[in-house]
N, C-alpha and C positions, 0 to 999 in steps of 0.2 A: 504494500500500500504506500502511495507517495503522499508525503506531509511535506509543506509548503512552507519554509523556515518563514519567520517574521520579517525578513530582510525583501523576501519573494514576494511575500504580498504587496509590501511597501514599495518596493519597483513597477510594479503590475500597476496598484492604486495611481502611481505616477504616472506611467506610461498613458492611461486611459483619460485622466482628470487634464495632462499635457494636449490629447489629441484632443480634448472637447477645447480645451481653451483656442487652439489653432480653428478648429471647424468656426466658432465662433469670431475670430479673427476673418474669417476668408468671405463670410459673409455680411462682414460689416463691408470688407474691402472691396467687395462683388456691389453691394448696395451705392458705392464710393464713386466707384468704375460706371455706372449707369447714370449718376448726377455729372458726369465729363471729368471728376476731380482727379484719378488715377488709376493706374491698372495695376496692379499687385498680385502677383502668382507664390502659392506652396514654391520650394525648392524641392525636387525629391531627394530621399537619401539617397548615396549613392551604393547601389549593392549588386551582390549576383545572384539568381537561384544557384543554390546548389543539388536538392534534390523536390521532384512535384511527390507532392505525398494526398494529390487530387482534390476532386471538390472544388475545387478554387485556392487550395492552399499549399505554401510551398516553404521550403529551408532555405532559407537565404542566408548569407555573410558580405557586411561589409567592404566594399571594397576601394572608397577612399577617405578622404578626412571630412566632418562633419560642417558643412554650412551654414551660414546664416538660415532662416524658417523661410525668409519672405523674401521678394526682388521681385523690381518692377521700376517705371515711370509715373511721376506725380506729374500734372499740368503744366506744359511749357518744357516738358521733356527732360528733365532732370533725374537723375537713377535713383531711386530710396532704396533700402537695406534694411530687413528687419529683423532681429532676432527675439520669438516667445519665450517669455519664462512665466511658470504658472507658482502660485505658492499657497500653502493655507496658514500661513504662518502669518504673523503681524510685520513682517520685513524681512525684505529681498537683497542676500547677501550678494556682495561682490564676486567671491569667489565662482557664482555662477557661471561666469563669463571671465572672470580672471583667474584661470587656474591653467598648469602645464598642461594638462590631458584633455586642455579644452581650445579647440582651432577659431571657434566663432569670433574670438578678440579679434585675433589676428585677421581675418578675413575684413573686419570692421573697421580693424583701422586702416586696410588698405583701400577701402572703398572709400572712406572718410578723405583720406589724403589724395583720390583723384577726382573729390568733388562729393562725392553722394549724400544725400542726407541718410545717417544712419540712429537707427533709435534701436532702445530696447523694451517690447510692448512687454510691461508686468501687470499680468492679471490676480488679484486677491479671489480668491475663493472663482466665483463666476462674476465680476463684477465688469465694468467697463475695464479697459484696458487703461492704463497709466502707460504715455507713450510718451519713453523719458529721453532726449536726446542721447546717443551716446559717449558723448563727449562728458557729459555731465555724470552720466553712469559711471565713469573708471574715474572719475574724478570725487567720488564720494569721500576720500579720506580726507583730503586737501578743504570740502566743504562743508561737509559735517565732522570729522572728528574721526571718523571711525569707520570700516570697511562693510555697512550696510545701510541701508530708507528705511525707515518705518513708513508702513504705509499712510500715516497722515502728510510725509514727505513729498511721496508717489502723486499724491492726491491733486496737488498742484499743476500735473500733467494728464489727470484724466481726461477719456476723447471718449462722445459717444460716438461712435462710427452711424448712428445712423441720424442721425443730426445735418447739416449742411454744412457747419464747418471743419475744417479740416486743420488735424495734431500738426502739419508742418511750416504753416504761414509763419508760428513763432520765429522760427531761425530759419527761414526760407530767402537769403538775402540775394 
């Protein structure tokens, strides 16, 4: 009989509450793209099947380094870059995004230094997304003190995606 360590669940619980927060992300973005303000597509991961085990489903492995979530054009043609992070927690650590094992920074600051607007959408539980610039995100220590937001922080950058304006006009220069 297989039993499910507590670590297993908790990745699982992750993995599933991360893919609702992205679903909800693409159709705010979808909603965005219909008012003329942007188009915004999923990145896919990048993997291989390895074996079909049918039905629709199959064994994959990765097969390169992880991406930002989101990439697209905002109005007037400019690239935006977005990476999701979901959390139930009352604040959203840096390490998320700034850790060795983790390629998204780096992908972010490269986009950033050829122009893009890059943010990092933090969703609290299911809530509107908090879409924080990313420059402001790796800069949290220098800002606040310390290497995470609370989300009353976050708060100052909520977007309702289904509203008319739009999270990038702030630093849209």
């Amino acid at each position: 009989m297989y039993l499910k360590t507590k670590s297993s669940i908790t990745n699982s619980k992750n993995r599933r509450t991360g893919a609702s927060s992205e679903s909800m992300l693409e159709s705010m973005f979808d909603y965005q793209f219909k008012l003329g303000n942007m188009y915004i597509q999923k990145t896919p991961e990048p993997t291989k099947c390895i074996k079909n085990i049918g039905k629709g489903k199959f064994i994959s492995i990765y097969t390169g380094k992880s991406q930002p979530d989101f990439k697209g054009t905002v109005k007037g043609g400019r690239c935006i870059i977005i990476e999701s992070k979901h959390t139930t927690t009352g604040k959203i650590m840096m390490s998320c995004i700034d850790s060795s094992k983790n390629d998204e920074k780096m992908y972010l600051c490269n986009y950033e230094t050829m122009g893009a607007l890059c943010f990092v959408a933090v969703m609290f539980d299911y809530s509107n997304p908090c879409m924080i610039p990313f420059n402001h995100f790796i800069s949290m220590k220098e800002i606040y003190g310390r290497k995470y937001m609370t989300k009353e922080e976050c708060m100052k950058f909520v977007w309702n995606g289904y509203s008319d304006t739009v999270f990038y006009e702030r630093i849209n220069s």
